[in-house]
C-alpha positions, 0 to 999 in steps of 0.5 A: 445267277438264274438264265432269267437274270443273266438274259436280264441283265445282258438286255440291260447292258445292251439297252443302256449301250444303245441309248448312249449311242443314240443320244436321246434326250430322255437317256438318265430316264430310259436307263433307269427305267431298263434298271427297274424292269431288271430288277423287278425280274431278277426278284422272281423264281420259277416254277419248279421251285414249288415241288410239293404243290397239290394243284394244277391251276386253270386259268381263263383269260379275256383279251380285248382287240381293238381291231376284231372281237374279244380274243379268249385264251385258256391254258392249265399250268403246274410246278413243271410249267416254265412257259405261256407256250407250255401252259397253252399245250398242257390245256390243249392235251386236256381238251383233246379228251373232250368230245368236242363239237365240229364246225357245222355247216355255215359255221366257219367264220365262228371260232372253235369252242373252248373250256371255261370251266373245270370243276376242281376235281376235273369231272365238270367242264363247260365249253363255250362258243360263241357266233360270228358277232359274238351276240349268242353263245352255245355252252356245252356241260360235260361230265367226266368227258361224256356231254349232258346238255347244250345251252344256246344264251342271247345276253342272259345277266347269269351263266346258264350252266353253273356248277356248284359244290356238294359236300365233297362232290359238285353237281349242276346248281339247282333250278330253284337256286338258278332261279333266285340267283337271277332274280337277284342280279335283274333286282340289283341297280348295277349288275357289273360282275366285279360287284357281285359273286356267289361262293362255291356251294352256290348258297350264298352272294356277296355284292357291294351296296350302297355306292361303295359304301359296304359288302353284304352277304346274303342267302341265295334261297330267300335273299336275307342277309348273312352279314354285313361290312362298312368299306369306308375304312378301305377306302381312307387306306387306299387315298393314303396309299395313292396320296399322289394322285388327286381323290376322286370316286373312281379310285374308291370302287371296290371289286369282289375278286374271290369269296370262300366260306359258308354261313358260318365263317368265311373271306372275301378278297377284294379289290379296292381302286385301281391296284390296292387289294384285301383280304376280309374275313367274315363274320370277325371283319378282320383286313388284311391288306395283301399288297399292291397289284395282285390283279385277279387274286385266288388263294388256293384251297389248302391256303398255302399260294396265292396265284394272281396277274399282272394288270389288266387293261382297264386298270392300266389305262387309268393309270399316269404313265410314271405308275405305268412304268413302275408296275411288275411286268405282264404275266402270271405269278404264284406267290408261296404264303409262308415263304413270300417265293413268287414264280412268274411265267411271262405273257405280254397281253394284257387280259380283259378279265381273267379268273384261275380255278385249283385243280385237284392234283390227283385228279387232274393227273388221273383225267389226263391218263385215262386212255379210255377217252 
């Protein structure tokens, strides 16, 4: 038995112990939800268990407050990541090696600037900080650790740095592709991010049109499109997977949560009503359905994990509090493809948004050792 089952299984004891004593009414429902929470984290390994992982993983979280401004949380985890607080330190030693800026005179009510971008092979970072009502931001481009430009932005629809993929090197995207890229999303009727997203080389977008109706690729340089896909079959699926709850539009949404591929052959993963997600291949059209609460999914580029979150605030606040109770507990897994091992690190605030990008192992491992910076 694990020290996360045994702690588990201890509060579990403890917890039924005090509501006996207690002797609320909802006692036979609390306990059974202590059973549930016990055995949703007696299913989980740790990290460590995925040794031969050529990655490191970068994830980027936004924290909503209901009290102050949005809160922004990024951390870098590996196999040998056990905790959030290990995660948080590792991105900390990563950022030391940056040149980051000070606080400028009469900047001392802004935060501190933080990294949002790491291109896979960890030579690209994009830092960004916002001011005091967080209506303007400044985003700063590095290339292995040396800063090329400062970008100051005022509600732009488009991040105005982006790094896209060049054969087996990045570079900063084109202005020509930068350009089109925005006269895209001012022309499109519900610029919302989960509805649109360009793939890793930067030539192509795939969004969602007509209401729901279908996913459509299309080319960056001249808008035309590359393939197109009906969602109605996802849609009859995901009301026969929530048959419990009463049809309505806001369930049948679907959100663009990963798309990998060129012209030729790619997938798009997706996420269809409030927990249901998928996999699309294109151009065959094959769907695979990956399961239910996978928020924030990502496969890694070999394929072989697939990292994703627990649910994030939106989704849970739309949810019936019997479903709410039912969900995996807050946090960060990686689920191994071919054996079905999930690992999970704990984190008990529900993001906002949260995205991850696969580092290079190697190249990471060789950022972190330079002892020139």
């Amino acid at each position: 038995m694990t020290i996360r089952q045994i702690i588990s299984k201890a509060l579990l004891i403890v917890y039924i112990a005090s509501v006996m004593i207690s002797g609320e009414d909802d006692m036979e429902y609390r306990i059974n939800e202590a059973k549930t929470d016990y055995m949703l984290s007696k299913d989980y390994c740790s990290m460590d268990v995925f040794t031969d992982m050529d990655y490191y993983l970068f994830c980027y979280t936004e924290i909503s407050s209901d009290v102050g401004p949005i809160e922004y949380e990024p951390i870098v985890m590996n196999s040998n990541t056990q905790t959030f607080e290990e995660a948080r330190e590792l991105y900390r030693e990563f950022i030391v090696k940056l040149p980051l800026e000070k606080e400028e005179p009469g900047e001392e009510d802004e935060g501190e600037p933080y990294v949002f971008y790491i291109s896979p092979d960890c030579k690209w970072t994009i830092a960004l900080k916002w001011n005091e009502y967080q209506t303007q931001s400044t985003q700063t481009l590095f290339y292995e650790k040396e800063k090329i430009k400062k970008v100051v932005e005022e509600g732009g629809i488009v991040d105005p740095i982006l790094v896209v993929k060049d054969k087996d090197a990045y570079k900063e995207m084109e202005e020509r592709y930068y350009e089109r890229l925005s006269e895209i999303k001012r022309n499109e009727s519900d610029d919302y991010f989960p509805l649109m997203m360009i793939n890793v080389t930067g030539d192509l977008i795939v969004g969602v049109d007509d209401y729901f109706q279908y996913l459509a690729i299309r080319k960056i340089e001249d808008g035309t499109e590359q393939w197109r896909f009906s969602l109605q079959g996802i849609q009859e699926e995901i009301r026969k997977i929530r048959d419990d709850i009463e049809e309505d539009d806001s369930y049948e949404g679907v959100y663009i949560r990963q798309f990998e591929g060129d012209v030729q052959e790619g997938y798009i993963l997706v996420q269809a009503g409030l927990s249901s997600f998928f996999k699309i291949t294109y151009p065959s059209g094959e769907v695979t359905y990956l399961g239910e609460y996978l928020y924030s999914p990502s496969f890694s580029p070999d394929g072989k994990y697939l990292a994703y979150s627990g649910v994030d605030y939106d989704n849970v606040v739309c949810m019936e509090l019997e479903e709410e109770h039912q969900l995996p507990p807050p946090g960060i897994y990686f689920m191994e493809i071919e054996t079905g091992k999930t690992a999970y690190i704990y984190w008990d605030r529900l993001p906002e948004e949260r995205s991850f990008i696969w580092l290079e192992k190697d190249s990471f491992e060789e950022y972190m050792g330079d002892t020139d910076s």
